[in-house]
PDB file as gemmi writes it, atoms N, CA and C in Angstrom:
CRYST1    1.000    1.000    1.000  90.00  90.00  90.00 P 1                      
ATOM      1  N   UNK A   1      17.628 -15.189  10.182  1.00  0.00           N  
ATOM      2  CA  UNK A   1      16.379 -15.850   9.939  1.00  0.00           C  
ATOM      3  C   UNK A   1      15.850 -15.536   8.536  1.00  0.00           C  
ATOM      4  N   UNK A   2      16.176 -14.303   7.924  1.00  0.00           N  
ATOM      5  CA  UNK A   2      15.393 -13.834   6.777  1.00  0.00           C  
ATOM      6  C   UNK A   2      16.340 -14.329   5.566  1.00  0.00           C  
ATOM      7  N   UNK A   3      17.368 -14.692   5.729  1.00  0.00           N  
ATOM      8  CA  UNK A   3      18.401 -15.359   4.710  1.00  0.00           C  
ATOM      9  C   UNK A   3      18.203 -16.825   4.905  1.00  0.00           C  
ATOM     10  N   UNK A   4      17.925 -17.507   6.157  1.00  0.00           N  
ATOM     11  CA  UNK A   4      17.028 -19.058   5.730  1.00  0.00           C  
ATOM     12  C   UNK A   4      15.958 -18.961   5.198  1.00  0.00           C  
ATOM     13  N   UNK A   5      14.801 -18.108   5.075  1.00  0.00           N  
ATOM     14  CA  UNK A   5      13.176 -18.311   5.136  1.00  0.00           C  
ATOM     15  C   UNK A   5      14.118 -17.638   3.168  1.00  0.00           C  
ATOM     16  N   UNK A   6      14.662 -17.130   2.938  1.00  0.00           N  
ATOM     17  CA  UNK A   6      15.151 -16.680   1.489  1.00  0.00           C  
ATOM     18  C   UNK A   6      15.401 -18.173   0.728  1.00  0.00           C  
ATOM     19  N   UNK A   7      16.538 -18.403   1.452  1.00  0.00           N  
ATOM     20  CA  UNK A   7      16.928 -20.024   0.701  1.00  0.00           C  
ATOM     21  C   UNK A   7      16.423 -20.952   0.382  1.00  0.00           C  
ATOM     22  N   UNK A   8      14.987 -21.234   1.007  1.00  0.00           N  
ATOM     23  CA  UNK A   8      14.247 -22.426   0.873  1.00  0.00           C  
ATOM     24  C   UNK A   8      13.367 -22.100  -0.488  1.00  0.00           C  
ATOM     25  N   UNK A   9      12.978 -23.300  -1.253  1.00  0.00           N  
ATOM     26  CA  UNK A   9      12.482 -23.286  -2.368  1.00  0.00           C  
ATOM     27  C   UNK A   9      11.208 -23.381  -2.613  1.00  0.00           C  
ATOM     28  N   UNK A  10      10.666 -22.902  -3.636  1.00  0.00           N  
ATOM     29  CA  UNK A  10       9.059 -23.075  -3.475  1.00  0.00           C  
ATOM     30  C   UNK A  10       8.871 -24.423  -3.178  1.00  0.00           C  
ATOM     31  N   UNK A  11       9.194 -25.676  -3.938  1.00  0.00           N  
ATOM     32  CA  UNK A  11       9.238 -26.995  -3.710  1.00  0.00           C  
ATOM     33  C   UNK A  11       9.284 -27.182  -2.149  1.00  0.00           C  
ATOM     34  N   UNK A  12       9.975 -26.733  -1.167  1.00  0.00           N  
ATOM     35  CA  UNK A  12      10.187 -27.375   0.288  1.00  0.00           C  
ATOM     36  C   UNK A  12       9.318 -26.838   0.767  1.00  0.00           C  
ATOM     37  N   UNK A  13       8.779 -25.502   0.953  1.00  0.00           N  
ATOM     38  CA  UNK A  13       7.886 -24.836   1.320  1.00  0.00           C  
ATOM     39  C   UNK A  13       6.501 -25.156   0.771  1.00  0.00           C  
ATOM     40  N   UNK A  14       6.044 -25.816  -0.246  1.00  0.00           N  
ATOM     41  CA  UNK A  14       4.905 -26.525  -0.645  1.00  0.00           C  
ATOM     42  C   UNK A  14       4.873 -28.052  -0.178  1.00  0.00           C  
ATOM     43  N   UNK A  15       5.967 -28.571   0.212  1.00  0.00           N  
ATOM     44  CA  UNK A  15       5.976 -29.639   1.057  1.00  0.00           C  
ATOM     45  C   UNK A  15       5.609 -29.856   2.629  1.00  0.00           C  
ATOM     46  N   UNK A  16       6.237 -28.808   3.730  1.00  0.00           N  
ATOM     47  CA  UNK A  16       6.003 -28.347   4.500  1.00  0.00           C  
ATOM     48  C   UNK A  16       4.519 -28.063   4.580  1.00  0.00           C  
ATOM     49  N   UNK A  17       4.029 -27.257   3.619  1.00  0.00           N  
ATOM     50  CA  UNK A  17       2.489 -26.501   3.666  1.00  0.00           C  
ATOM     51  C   UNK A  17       1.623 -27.597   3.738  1.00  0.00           C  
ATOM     52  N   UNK A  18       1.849 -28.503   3.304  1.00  0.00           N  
ATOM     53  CA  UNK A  18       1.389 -29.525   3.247  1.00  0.00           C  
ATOM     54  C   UNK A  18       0.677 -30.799   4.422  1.00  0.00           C  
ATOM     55  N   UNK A  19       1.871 -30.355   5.008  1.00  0.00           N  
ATOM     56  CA  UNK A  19       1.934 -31.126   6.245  1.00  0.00           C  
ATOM     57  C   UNK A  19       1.256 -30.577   7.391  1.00  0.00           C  
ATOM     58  N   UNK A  20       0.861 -29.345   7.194  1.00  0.00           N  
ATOM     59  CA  UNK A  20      -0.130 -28.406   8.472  1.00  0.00           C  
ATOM     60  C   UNK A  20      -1.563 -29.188   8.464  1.00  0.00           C  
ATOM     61  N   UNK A  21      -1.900 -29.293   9.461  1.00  0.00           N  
ATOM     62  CA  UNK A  21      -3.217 -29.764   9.463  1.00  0.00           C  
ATOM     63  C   UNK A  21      -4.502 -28.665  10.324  1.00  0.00           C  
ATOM     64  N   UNK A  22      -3.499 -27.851  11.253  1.00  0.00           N  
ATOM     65  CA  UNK A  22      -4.100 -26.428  12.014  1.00  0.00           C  
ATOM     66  C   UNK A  22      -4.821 -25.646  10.748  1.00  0.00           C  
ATOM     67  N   UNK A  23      -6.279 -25.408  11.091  1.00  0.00           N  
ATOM     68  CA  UNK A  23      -6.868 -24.270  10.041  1.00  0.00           C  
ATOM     69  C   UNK A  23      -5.546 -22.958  10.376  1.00  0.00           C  
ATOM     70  N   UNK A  24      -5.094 -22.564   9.276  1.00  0.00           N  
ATOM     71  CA  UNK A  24      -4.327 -21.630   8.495  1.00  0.00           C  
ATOM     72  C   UNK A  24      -4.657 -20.237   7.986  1.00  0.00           C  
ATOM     73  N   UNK A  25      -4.158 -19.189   8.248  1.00  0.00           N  
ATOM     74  CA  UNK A  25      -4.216 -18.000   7.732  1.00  0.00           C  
ATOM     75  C   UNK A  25      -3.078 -17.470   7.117  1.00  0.00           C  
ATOM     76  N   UNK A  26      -2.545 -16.930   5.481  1.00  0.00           N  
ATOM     77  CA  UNK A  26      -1.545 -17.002   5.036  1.00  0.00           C  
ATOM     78  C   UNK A  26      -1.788 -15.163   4.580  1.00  0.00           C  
ATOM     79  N   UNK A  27      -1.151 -14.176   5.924  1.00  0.00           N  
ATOM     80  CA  UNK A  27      -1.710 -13.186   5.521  1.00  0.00           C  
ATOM     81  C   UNK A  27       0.007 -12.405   4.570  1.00  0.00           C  
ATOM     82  N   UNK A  28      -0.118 -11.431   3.779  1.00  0.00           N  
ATOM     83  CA  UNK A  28       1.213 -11.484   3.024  1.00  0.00           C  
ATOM     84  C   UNK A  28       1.250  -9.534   2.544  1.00  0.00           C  
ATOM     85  N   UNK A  29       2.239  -9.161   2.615  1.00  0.00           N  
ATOM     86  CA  UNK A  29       2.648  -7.536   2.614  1.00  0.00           C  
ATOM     87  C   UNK A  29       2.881  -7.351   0.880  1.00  0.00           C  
ATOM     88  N   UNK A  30       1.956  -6.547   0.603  1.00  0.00           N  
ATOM     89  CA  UNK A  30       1.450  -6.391  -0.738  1.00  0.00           C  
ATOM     90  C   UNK A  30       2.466  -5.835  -1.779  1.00  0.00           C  
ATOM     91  N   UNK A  31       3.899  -5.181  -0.825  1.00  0.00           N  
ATOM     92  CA  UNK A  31       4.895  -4.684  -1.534  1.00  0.00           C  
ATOM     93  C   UNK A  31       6.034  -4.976  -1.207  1.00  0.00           C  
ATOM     94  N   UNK A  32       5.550  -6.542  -0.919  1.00  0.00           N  
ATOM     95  CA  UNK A  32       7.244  -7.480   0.281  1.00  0.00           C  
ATOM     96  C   UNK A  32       7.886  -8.541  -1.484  1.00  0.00           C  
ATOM     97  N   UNK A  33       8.606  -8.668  -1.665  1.00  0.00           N  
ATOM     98  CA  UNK A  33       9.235  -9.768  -2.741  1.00  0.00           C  
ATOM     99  C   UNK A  33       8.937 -11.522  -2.412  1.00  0.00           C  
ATOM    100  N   UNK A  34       8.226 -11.263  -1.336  1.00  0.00           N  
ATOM    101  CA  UNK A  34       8.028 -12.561  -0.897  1.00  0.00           C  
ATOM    102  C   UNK A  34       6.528 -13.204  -1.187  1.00  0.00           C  
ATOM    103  N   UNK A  35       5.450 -12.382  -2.256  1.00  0.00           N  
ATOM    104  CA  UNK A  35       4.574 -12.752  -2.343  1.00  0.00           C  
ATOM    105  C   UNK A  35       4.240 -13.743  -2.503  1.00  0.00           C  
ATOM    106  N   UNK A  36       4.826 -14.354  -4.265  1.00  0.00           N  
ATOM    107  CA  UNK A  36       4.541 -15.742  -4.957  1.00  0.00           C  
ATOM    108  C   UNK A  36       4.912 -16.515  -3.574  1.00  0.00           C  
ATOM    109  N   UNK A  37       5.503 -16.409  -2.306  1.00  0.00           N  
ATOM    110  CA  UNK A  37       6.128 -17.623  -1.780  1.00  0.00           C  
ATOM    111  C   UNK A  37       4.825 -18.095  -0.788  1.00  0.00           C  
ATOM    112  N   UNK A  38       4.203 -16.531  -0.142  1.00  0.00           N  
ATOM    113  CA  UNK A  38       2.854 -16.716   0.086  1.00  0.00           C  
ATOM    114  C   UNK A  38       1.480 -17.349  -0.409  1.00  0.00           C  
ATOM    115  N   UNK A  39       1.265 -17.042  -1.655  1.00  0.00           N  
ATOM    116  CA  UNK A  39       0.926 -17.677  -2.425  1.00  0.00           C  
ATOM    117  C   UNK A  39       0.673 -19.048  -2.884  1.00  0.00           C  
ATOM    118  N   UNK A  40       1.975 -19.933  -3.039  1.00  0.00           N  
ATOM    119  CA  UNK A  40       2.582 -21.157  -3.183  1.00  0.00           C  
ATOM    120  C   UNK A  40       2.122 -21.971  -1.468  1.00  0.00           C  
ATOM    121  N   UNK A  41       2.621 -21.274  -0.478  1.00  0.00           N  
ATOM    122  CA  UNK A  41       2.154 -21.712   0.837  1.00  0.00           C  
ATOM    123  C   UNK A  41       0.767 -21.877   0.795  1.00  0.00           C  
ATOM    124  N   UNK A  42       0.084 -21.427   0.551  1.00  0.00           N  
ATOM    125  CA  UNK A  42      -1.648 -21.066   0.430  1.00  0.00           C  
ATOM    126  C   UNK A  42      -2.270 -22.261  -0.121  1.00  0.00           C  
ATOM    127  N   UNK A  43      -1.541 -21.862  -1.509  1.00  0.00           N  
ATOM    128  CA  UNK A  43      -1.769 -23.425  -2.309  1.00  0.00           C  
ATOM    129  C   UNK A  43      -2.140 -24.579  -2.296  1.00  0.00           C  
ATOM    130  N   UNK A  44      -0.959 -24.587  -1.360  1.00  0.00           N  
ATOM    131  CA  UNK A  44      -0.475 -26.122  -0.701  1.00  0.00           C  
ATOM    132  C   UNK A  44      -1.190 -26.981   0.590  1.00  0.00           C  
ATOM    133  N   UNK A  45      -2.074 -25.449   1.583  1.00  0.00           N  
ATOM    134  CA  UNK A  45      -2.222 -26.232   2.422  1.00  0.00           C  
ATOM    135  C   UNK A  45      -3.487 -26.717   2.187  1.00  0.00           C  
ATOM    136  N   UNK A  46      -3.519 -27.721   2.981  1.00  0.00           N  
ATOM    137  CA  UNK A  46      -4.611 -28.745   2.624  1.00  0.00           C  
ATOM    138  C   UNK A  46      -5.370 -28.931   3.789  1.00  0.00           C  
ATOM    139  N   UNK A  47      -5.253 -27.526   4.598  1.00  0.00           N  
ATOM    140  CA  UNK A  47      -6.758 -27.297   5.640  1.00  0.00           C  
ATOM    141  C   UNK A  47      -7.339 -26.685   5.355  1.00  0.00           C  
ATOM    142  N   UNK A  48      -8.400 -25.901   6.414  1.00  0.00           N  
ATOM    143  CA  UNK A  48      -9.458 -24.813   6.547  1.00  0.00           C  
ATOM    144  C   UNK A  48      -8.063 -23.637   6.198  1.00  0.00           C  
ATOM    145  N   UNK A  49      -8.295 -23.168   5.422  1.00  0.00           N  
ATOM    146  CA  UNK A  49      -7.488 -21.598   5.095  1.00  0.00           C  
ATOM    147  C   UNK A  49      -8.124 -20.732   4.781  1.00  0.00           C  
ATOM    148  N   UNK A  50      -6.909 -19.431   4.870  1.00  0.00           N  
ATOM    149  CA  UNK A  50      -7.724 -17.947   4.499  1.00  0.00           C  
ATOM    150  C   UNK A  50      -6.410 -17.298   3.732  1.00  0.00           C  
ATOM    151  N   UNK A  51      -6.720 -16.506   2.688  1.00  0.00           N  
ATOM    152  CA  UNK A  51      -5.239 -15.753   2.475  1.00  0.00           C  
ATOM    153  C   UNK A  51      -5.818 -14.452   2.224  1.00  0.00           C  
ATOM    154  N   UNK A  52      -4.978 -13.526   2.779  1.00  0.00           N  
ATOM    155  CA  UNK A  52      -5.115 -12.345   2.876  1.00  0.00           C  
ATOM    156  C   UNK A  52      -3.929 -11.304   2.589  1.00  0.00           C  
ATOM    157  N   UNK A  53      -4.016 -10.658   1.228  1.00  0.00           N  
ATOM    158  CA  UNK A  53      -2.884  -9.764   0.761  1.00  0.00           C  
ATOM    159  C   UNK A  53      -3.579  -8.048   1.057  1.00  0.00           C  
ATOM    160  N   UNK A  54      -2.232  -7.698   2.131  1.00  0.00           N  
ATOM    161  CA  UNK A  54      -2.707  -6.112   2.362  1.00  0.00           C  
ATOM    162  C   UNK A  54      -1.791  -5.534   1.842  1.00  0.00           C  
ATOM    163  N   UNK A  55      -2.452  -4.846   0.735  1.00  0.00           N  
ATOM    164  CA  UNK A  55      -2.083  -4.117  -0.170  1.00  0.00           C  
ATOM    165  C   UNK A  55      -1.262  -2.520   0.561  1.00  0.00           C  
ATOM    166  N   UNK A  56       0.067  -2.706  -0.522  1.00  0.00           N  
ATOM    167  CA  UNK A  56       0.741  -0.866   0.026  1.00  0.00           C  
ATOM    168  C   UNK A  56       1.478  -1.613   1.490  1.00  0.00           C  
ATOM    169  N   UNK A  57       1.439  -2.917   1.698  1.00  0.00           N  
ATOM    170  CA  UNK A  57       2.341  -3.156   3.293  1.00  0.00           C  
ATOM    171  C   UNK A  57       3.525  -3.394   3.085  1.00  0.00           C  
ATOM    172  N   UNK A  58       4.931  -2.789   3.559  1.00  0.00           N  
ATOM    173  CA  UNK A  58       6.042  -3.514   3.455  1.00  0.00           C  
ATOM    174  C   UNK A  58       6.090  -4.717   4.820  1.00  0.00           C  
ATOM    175  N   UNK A  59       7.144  -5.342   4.761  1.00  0.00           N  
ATOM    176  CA  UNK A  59       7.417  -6.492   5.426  1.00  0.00           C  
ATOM    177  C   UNK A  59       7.000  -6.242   6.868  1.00  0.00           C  
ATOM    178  N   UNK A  60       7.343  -5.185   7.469  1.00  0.00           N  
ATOM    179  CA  UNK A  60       7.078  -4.949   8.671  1.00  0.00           C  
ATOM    180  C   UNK A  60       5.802  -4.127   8.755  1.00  0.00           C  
ATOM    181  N   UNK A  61       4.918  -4.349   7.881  1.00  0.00           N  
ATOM    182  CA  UNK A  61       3.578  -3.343   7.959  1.00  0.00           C  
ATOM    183  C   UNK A  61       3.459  -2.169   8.201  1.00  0.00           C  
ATOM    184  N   UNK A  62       4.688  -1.393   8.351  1.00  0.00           N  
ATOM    185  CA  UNK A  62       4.807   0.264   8.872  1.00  0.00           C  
ATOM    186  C   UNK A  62       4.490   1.173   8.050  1.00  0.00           C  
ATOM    187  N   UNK A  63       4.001   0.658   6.654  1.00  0.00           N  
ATOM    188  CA  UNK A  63       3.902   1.952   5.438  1.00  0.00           C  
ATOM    189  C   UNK A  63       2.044   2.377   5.867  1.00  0.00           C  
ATOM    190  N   UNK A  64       2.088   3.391   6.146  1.00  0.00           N  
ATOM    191  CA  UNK A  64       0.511   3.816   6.096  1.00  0.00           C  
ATOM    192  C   UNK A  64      -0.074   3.454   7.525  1.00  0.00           C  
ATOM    193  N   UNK A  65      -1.404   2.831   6.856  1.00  0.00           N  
ATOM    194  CA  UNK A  65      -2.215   2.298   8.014  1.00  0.00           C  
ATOM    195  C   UNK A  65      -2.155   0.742   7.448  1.00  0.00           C  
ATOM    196  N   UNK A  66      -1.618   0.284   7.498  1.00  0.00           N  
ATOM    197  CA  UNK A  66      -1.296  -1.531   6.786  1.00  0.00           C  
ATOM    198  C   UNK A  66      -1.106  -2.266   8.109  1.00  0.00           C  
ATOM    199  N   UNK A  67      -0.420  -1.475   9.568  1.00  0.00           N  
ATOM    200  CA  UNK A  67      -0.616  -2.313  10.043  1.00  0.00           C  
ATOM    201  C   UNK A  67      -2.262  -2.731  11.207  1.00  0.00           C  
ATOM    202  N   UNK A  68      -3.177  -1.622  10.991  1.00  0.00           N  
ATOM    203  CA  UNK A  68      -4.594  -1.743  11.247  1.00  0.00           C  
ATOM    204  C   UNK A  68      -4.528  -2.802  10.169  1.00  0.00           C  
ATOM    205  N   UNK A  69      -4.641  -2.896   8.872  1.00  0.00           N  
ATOM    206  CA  UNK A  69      -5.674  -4.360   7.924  1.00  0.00           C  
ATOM    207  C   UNK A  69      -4.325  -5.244   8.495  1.00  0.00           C  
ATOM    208  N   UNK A  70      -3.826  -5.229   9.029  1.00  0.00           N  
ATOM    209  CA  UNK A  70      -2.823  -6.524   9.828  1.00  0.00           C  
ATOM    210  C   UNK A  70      -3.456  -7.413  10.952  1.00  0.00           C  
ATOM    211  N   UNK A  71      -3.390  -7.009  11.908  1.00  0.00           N  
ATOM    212  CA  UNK A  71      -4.619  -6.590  13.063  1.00  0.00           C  
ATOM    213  C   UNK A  71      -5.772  -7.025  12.557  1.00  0.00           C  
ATOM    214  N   UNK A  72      -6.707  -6.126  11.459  1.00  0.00           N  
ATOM    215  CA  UNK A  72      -8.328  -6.292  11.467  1.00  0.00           C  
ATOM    216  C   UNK A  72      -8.227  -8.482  10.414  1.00  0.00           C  
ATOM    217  N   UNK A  73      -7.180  -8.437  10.114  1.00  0.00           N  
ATOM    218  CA  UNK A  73      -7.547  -9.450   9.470  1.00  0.00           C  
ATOM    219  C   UNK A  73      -7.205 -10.878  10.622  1.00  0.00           C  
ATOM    220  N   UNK A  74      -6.213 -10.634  11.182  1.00  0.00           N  
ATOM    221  CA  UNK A  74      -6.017 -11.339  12.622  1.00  0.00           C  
ATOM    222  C   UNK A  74      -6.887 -11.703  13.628  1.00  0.00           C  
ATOM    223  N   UNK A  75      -7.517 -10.387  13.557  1.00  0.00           N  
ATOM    224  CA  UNK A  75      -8.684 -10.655  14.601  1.00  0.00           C  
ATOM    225  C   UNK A  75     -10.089 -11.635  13.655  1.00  0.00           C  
ATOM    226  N   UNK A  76     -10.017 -10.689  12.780  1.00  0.00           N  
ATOM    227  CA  UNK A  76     -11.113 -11.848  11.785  1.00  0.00           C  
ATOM    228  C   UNK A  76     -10.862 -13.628  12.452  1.00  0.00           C  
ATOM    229  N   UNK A  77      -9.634 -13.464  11.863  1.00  0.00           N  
ATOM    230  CA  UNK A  77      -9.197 -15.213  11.676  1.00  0.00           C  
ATOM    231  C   UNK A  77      -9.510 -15.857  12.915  1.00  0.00           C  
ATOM    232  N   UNK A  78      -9.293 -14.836  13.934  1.00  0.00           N  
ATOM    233  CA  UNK A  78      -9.104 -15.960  15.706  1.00  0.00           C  
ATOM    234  C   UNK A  78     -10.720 -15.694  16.170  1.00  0.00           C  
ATOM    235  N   UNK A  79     -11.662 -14.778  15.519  1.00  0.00           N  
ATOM    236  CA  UNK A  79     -12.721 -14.836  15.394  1.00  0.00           C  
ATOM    237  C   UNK A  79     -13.775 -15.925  15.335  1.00  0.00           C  
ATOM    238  N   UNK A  80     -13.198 -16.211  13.753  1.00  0.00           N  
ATOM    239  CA  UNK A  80     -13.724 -17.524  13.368  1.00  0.00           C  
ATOM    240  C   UNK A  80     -13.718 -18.938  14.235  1.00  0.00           C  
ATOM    241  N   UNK A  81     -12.500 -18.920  15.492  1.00  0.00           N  
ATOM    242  CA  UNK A  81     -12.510 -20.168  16.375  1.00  0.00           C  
ATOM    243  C   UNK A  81     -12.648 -19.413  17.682  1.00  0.00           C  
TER     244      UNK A  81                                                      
END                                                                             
């Protein structure tokens, strides 16, 4: 899965983003290589969004306490509806 979600291009993935119409939360691991792709997703979508970078998180949120601001920002979002 992590070698498809690698291959795809900012271009397809700003196309895709595009096409969401669900209010969106684009939350992203502050020390993952996958930022700009977060980012670019964010961009693109063209609903109610939120983006949220937790800083010091690797991919799986296990560094520190990263995965509490994982969680506290989750709950924010499902808050809001």
């Amino acid at each position: 899965m992590m070698e498809h979600a690698k291959s795809q291009s900012g271009k397809s993935m700003s196309k895709l983003a595009q096409m969401i119409t669900s209010p969106s939360t684009v939350i992203t691991a502050g020390d993952y290589h996958l930022i700009d792709g977060g980012e670019a997703i964010f961009d693109n979508l063209s609903c109610e969004k939120n983006y949220a970078l937790i800083k010091g998180a690797d991919h799986c949120f296990t560094n520190g306490h990263t995965v509490q601001e994982l969680l506290k920002e989750t709950h924010n979002w499902f808050e809001r509806f």
